[in-house]
GUPA-946081 format. One record per residue (C-alpha): residue number from 0; residue in one letter; x, y, z. Coordinates in pm, 1 decimal, decimal comma, m for minus. Layout:
REM residues N
PT/NUM/A/X/Y/Z
...
END
This chain:
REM residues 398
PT/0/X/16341,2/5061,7/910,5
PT/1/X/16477,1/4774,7/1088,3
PT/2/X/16861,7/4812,9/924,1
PT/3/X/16871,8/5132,6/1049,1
PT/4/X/17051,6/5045,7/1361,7
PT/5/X/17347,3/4837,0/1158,7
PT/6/X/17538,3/5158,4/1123,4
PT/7/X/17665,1/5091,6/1426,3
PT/8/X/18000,9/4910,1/1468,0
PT/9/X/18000,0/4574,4/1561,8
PT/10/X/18343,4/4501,7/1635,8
PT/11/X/18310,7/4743,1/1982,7
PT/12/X/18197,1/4441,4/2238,3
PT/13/X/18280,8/4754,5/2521,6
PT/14/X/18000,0/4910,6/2410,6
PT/15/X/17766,3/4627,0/2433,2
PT/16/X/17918,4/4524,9/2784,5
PT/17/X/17794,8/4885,2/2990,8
PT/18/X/17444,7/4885,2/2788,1
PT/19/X/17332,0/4540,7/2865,5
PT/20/X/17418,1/4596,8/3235,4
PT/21/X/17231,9/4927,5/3223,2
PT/22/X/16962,0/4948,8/3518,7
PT/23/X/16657,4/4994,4/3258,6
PT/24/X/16695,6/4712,5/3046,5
PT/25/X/16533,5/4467,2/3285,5
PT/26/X/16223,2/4742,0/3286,8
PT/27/X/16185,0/4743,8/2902,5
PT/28/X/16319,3/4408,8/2807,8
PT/29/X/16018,6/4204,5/2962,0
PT/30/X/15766,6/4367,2/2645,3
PT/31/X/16067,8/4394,1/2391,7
PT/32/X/16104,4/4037,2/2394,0
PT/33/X/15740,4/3982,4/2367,9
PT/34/X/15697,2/4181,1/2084,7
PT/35/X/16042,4/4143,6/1863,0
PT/36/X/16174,6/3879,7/1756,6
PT/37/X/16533,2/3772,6/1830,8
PT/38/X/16825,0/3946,8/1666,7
PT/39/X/17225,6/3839,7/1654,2
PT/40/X/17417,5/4030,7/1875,7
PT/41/X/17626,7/4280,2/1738,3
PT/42/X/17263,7/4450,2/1660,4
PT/43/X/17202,8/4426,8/2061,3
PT/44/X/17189,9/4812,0/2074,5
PT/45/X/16859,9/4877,4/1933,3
PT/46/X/16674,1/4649,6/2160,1
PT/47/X/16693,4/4993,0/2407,0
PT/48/X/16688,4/5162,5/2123,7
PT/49/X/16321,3/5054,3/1982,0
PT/50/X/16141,8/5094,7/2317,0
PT/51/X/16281,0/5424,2/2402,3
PT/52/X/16154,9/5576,5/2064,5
PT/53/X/15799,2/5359,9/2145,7
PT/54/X/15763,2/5431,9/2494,3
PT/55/X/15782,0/5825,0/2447,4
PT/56/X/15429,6/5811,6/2477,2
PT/57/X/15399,5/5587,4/2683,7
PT/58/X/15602,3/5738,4/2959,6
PT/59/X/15353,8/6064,1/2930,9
PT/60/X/15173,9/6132,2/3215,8
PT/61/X/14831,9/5986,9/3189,5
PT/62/X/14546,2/6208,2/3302,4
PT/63/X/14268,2/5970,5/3419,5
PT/64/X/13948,9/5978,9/3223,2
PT/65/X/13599,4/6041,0/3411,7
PT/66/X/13315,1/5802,2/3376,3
PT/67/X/13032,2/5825,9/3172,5
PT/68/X/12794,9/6043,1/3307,4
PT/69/X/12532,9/5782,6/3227,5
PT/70/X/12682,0/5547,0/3504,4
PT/71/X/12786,2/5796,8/3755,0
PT/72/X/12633,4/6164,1/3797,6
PT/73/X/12859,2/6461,2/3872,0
PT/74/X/12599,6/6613,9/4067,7
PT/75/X/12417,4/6561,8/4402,1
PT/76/X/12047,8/6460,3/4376,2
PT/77/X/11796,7/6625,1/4531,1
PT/78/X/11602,7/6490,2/4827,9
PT/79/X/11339,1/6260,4/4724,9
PT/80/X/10987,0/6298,0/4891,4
PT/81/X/10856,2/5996,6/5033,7
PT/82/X/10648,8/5777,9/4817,7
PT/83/X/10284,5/5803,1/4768,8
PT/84/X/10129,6/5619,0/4957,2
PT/85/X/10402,0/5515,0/5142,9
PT/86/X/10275,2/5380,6/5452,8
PT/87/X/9896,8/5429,8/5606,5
PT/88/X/9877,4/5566,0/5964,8
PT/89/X/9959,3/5349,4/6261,7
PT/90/X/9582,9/5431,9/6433,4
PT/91/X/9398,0/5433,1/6158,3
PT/92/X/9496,3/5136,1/5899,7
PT/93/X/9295,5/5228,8/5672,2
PT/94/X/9392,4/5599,6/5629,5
PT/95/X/9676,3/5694,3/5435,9
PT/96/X/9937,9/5863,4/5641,6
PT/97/X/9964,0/6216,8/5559,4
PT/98/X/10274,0/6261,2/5833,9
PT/99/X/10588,0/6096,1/5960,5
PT/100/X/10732,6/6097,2/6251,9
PT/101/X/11148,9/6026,4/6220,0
PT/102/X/11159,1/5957,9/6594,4
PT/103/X/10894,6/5735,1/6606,6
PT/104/X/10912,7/5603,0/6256,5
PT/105/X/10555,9/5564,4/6200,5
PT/106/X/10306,1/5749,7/5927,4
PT/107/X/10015,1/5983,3/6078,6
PT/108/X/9719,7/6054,0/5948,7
PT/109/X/9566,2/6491,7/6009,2
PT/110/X/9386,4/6329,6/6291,7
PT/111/X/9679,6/6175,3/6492,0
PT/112/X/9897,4/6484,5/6497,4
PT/113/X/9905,8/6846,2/6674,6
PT/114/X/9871,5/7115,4/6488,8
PT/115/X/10081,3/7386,9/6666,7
PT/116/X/10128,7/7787,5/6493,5
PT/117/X/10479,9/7929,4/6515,8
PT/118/X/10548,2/8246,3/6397,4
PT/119/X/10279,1/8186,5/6152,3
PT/120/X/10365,2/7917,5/6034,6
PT/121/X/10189,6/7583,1/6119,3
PT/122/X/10400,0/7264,6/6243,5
PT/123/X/10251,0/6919,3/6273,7
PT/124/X/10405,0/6728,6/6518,4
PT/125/X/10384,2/6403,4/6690,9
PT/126/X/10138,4/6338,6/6962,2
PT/127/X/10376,6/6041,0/7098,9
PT/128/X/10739,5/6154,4/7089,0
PT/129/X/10664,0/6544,2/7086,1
PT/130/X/10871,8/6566,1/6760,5
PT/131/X/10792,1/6723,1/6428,6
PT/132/X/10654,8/6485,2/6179,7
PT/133/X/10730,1/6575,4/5802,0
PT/134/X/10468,2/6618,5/5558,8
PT/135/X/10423,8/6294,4/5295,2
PT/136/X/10309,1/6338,9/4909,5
PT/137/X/10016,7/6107,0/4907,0
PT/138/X/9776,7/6016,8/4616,9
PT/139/X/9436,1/6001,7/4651,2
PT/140/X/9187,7/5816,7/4497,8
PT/141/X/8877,7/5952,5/4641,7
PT/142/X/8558,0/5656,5/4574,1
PT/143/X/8186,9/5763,3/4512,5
PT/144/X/8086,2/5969,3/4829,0
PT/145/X/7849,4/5841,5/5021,8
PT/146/X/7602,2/6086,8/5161,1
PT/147/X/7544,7/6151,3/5510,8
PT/148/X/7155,3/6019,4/5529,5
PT/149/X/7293,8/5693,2/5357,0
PT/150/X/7514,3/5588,1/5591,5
PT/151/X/7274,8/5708,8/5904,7
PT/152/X/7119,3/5368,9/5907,0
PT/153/X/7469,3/5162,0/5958,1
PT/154/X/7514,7/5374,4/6284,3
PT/155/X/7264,5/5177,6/6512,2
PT/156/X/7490,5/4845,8/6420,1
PT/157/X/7829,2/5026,3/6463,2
PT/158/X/7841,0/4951,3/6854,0
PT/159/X/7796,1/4580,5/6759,8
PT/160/X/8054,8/4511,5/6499,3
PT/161/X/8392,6/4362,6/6587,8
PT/162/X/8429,8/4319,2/6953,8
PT/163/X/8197,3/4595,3/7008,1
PT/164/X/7969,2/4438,4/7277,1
PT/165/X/8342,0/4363,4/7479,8
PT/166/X/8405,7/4753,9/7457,9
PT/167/X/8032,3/4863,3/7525,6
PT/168/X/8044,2/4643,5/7874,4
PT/169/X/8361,5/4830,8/7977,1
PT/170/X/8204,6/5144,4/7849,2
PT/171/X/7918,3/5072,5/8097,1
PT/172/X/8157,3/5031,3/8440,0
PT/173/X/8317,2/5405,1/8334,5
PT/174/X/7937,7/5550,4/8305,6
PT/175/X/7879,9/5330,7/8651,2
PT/176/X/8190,6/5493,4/8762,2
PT/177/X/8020,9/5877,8/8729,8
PT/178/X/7749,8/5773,8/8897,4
PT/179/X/7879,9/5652,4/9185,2
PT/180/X/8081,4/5892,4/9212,6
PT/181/X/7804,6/6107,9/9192,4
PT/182/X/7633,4/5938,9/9482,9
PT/183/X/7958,2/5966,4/9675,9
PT/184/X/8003,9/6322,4/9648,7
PT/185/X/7656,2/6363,5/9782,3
PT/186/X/7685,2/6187,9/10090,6
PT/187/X/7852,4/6484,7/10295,9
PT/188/X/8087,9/6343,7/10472,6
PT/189/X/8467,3/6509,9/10350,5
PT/190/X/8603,2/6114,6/10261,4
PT/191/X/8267,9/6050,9/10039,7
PT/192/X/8281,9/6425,6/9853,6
PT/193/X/8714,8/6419,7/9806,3
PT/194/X/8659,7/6057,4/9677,1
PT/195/X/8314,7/6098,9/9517,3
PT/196/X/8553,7/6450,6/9305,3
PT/197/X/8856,0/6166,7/9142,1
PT/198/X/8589,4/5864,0/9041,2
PT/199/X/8388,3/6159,6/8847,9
PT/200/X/8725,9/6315,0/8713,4
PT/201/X/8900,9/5968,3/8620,0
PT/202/X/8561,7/5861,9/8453,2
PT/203/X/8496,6/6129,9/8276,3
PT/204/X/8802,2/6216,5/8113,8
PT/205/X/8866,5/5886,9/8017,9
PT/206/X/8488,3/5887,7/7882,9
PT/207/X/8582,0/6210,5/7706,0
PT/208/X/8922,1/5992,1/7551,3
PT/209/X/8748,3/5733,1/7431,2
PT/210/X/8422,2/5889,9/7247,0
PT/211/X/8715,3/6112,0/7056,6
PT/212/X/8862,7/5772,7/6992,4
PT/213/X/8500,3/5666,2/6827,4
PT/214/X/8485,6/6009,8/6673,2
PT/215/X/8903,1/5981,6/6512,6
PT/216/X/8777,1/5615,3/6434,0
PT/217/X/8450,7/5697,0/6239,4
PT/218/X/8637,3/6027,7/6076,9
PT/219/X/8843,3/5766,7/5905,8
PT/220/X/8602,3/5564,3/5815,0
PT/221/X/8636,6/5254,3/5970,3
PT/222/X/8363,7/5016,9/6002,0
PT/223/X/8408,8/4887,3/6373,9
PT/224/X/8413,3/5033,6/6701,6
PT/225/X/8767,2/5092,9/6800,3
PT/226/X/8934,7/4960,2/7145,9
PT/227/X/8925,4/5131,9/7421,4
PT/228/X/9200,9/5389,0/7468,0
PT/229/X/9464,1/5312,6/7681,2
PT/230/X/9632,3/5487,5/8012,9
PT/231/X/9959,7/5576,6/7905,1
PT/232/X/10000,7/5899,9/8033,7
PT/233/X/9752,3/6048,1/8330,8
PT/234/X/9764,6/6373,2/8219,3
PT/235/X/9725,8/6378,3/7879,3
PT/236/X/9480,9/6063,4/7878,2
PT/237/X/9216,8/6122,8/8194,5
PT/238/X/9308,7/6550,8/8271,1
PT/239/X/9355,5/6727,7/7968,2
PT/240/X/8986,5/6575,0/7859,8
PT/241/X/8882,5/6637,3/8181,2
PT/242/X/8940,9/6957,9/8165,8
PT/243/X/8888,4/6987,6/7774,9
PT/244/X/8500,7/6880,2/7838,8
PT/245/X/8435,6/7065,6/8142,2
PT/246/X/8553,3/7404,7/7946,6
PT/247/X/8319,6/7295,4/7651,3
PT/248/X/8029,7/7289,1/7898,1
PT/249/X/8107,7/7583,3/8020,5
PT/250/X/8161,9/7755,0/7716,6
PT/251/X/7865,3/7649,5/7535,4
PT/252/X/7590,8/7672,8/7849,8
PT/253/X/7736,6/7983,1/7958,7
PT/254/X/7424,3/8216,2/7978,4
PT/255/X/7223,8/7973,6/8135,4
PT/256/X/7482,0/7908,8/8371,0
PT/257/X/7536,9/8292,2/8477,9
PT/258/X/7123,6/8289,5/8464,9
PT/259/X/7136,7/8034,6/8708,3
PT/260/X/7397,4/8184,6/8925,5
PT/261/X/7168,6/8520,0/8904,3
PT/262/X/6876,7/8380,3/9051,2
PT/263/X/7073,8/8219,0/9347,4
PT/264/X/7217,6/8563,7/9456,8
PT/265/X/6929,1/8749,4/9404,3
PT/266/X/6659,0/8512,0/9480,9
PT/267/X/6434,6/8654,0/9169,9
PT/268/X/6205,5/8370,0/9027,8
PT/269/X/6040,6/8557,7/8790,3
PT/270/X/5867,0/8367,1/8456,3
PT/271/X/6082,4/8626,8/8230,0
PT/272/X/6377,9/8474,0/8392,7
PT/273/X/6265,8/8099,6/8377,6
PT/274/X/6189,3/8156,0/8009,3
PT/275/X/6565,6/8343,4/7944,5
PT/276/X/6702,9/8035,4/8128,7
PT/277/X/6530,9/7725,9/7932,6
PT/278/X/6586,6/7937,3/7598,0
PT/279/X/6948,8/7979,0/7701,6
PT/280/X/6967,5/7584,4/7741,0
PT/281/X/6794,9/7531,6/7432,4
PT/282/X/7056,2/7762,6/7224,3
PT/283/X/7341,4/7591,4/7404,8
PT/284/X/7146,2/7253,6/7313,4
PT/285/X/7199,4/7383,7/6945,2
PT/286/X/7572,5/7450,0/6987,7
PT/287/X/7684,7/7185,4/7158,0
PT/288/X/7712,0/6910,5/6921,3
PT/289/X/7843,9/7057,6/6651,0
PT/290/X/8132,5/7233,4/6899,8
PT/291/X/8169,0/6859,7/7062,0
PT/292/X/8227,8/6759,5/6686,4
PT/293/X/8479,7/7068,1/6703,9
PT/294/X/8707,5/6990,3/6980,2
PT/295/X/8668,1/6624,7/6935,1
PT/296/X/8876,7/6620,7/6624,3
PT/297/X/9100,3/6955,0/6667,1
PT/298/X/9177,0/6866,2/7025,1
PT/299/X/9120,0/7171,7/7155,2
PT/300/X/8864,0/7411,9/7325,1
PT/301/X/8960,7/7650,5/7080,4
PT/302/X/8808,1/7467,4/6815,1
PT/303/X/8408,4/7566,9/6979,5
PT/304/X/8513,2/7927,2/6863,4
PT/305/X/8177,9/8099,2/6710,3
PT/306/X/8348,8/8208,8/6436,8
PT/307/X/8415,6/7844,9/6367,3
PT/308/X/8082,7/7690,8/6480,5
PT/309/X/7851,5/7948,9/6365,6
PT/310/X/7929,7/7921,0/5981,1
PT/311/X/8019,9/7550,6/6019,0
PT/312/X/7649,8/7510,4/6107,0
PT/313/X/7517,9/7728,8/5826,0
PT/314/X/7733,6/7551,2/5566,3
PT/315/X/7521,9/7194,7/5665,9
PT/316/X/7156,3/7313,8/5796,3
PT/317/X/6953,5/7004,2/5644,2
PT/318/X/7218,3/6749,3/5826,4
PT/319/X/7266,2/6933,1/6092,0
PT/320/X/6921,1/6976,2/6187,8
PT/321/X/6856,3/6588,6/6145,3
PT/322/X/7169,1/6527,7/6381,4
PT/323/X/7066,8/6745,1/6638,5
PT/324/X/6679,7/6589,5/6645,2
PT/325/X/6830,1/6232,9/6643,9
PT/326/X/7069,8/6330,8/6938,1
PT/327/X/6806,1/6489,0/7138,7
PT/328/X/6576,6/6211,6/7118,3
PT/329/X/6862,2/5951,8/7214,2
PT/330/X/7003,7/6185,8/7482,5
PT/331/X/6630,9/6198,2/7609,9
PT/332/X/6580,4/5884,3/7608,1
PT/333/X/6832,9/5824,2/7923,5
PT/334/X/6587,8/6024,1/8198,6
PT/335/X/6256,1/5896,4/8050,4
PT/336/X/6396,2/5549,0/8136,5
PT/337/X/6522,2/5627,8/8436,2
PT/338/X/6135,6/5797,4/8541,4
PT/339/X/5994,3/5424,6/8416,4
PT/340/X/6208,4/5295,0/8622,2
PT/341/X/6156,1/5474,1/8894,1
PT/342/X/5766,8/5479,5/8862,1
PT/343/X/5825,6/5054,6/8854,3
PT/344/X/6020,0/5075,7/9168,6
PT/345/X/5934,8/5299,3/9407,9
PT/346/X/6095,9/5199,9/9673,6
PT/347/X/6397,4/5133,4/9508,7
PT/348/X/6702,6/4959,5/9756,5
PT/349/X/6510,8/5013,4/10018,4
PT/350/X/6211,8/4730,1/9927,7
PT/351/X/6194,8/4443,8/10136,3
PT/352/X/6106,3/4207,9/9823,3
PT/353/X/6411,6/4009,3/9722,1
PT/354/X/6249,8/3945,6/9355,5
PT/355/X/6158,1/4303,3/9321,5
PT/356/X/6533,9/4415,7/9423,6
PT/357/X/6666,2/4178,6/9152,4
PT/358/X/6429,6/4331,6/8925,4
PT/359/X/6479,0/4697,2/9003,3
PT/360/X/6918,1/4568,0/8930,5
PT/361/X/6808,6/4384,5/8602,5
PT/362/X/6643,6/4687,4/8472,9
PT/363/X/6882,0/4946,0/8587,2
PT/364/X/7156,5/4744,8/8415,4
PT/365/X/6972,4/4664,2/8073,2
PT/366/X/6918,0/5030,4/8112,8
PT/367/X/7227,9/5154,7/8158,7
PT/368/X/7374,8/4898,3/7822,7
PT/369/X/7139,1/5054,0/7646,9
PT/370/X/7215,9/5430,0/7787,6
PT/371/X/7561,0/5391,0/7650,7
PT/372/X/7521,9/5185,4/7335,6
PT/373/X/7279,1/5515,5/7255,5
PT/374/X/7582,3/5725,4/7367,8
PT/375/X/7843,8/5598,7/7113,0
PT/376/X/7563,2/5595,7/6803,7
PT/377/X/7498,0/5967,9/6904,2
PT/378/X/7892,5/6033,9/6896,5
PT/379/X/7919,6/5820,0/6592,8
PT/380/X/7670,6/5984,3/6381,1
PT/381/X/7830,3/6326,5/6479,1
PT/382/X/8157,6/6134,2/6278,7
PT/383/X/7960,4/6069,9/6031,3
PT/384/X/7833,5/6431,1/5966,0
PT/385/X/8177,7/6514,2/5915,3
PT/386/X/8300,0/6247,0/5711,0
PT/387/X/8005,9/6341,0/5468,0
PT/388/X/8067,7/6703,1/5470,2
PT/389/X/8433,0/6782,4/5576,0
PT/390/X/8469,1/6893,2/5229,3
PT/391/X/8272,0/7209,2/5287,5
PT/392/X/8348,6/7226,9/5644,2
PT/393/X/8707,2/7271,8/5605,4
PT/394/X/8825,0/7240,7/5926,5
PT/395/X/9152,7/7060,6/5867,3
PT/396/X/9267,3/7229,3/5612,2
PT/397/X/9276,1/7552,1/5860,9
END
């Protein structure tokens, strides 16, 4: 096909003149002479020729091709849920976290957020920032369970493991601090009772913080006594437990308070009274740890509902009995040594003996370390008889 363009006179050097100046040779002669070899020049015409017949196609419009799907998607991906096991909560290290927090980018175990109830609904949110923590998909691998006699020996060492004699020493200057207190609000005098009113209320709410600390601690299971809270925020950290305690004595010695109040207005001292009253204690004896246990870990008064108490009690009888026998024997172990004491020392601060005043401070102080080392293996064991049984107890999956 190459002598097809000979046809075409040679002697007619006009014609060649215009073409070869023509604007679109240099755009097509660049690849022509790349690709054909040289011709003489009277066939000069079908070097525009060629590449206009070629380049047809070439001129066409191309309509860019889409990648591969394989390499790029056409579609948006869905949201991917956090990880399993993504990150373990920032209190409890050894807990997976169950929350997170964008605000304060941290993971948060059931125990270390607020439940709150909107429109039915229930919102966790953050205890720190106030913001509302998104649920994580975690994987659990749950080990043998160990049950709740089993691990009631290992609670008369928790208050010594880690730096637990450090925390029990600081633990005994708060208990100091209600006691004084105490004595101060008894001395009469407006200065003694308005000052003897904040030691009691700063002592005992931050008491009430830090045995929920023990009982957060123990509910996740780990094996030392945690550091004492600290005093970030007044109201939340000394009031609100305060408060929280005071309305959980209230609510749970209730009838033998009103009793009480009864035989003050009236003045009636009858035995059927005095027995109503001490079975009114004992019944509120009964309650009271389990709706301790309660508001401990739901953070609220709420939680020492009957209708949550009552059948939470039924559900463990056999450990709950054995809890509640334990506690009352540690909790009465406080006045009995106080009455020893008492009986040792009659005349207390006022002896004249500078050996038996040392004496009387030595065992008031040994006393009191071992008051409150009781105290947190009491509060502990109530963790442990809901880490053995929160399975059947239920409460955080309310």
């Amino acid at each position: 096909m190459a002598a097809t363009p000979v046809a075409i006179p040679a002697p007619r050097p006009a014609v060649a003149v215009p073409i070869a100046a023509a604007p679109a040779a240099p755009i097509v002669a660049a690849p022509v002479a790349a690709a054909v070899a040289p011709r003489p020049a009277a066939l000069s015409l079908a070097s525009p020729i060629a590449p206009r017949a070629s380049a047809s196609p070439a001129m066409t419009p191309t309509v860019p091709q889409a990648p591969p799907p394989a390499h790029e998607p056409s579609y948006a991906p869905p949201p991917v849920a956090p990880a399993p096991g993504s990150g373990n909560c920032k209190h409890h290290h050894k807990t997976p976290g169950r929350y997170f927090c964008n605000t304060c980018r941290h993971f948060f175990c059931e125990l270390c957020v607020v439940s709150r109830t909107v429109g039915g609904v229930q919102h966790k949110t953050c205890r720190h920032c106030g913001a509302e923590c998104v649920p994580v998909q975690v994987q659990l691998h749950r080990p043998v369970q160990v049950g709740f006699f089993a691990r009631l020996p290992g609670a008369f060492v928790y208050p010594l493991r880690g730096a637990g004699v450090v925390v029990v020493l600081i633990g005994i200057l708060i208990a100091s601090g209600i006691r004084i207190g105490g004595y101060m609000a008894r001395l009469g005098s407006l200065r003694g009772v308005g000052g003897g009113i904040i030691l009691v209320l700063l002592s005992t709410g931050y008491l009430f913080t830090f045995l929920q600390t023990i009982v957060h601690s123990t509910v996740a299971e780990d094996r030392e006594l945690p550091d004492p809270p600290g005093l970030g925020n007044f109201m939340d950290d000394i009031m609100l437990p305060f408060l929280r305690l005071l309305g959980l004595f209230a609510f749970c010695f209730a009838p033998a308070i009103a009793l009480g109040i009864w035989v003050l207005v009236s003045g009636e001292n009858s035995g059927g009274i005095a027995i109503a009253i001490i079975a009114a204690l004992v019944l509120g004896g009964l309650y009271f740890p389990m709706a301790f246990l309660a508001v401990a870990i739901l953070d609220s008064v709420g939680a020492a509902n009957p209708l949550v108490i009552v059948p939470s009690i039924m559900r463990v009888p056999l450990e709950y009995g054995a809890t509640v026998i334990l506690l009352a024997f540690i909790v009465g172990l406080r006045p009995l040594g106080d009455f020893i004491i008492g009986a040792a020392f009659p005349q207390g601060l006022d002896t004249k003996s500078m050996g038996e005043l040392f004496a009387m401070l030595g065992a008031r102080a040994f006393w009191g370390l071992m008051s409150f080392y009781l105290l947190i293996v009491a509060v502990h064991i109530l963790g442990l008889l809901y880490v053995s049984k929160k399975d059947k107890l239920g409460w955080l999956d309310r």
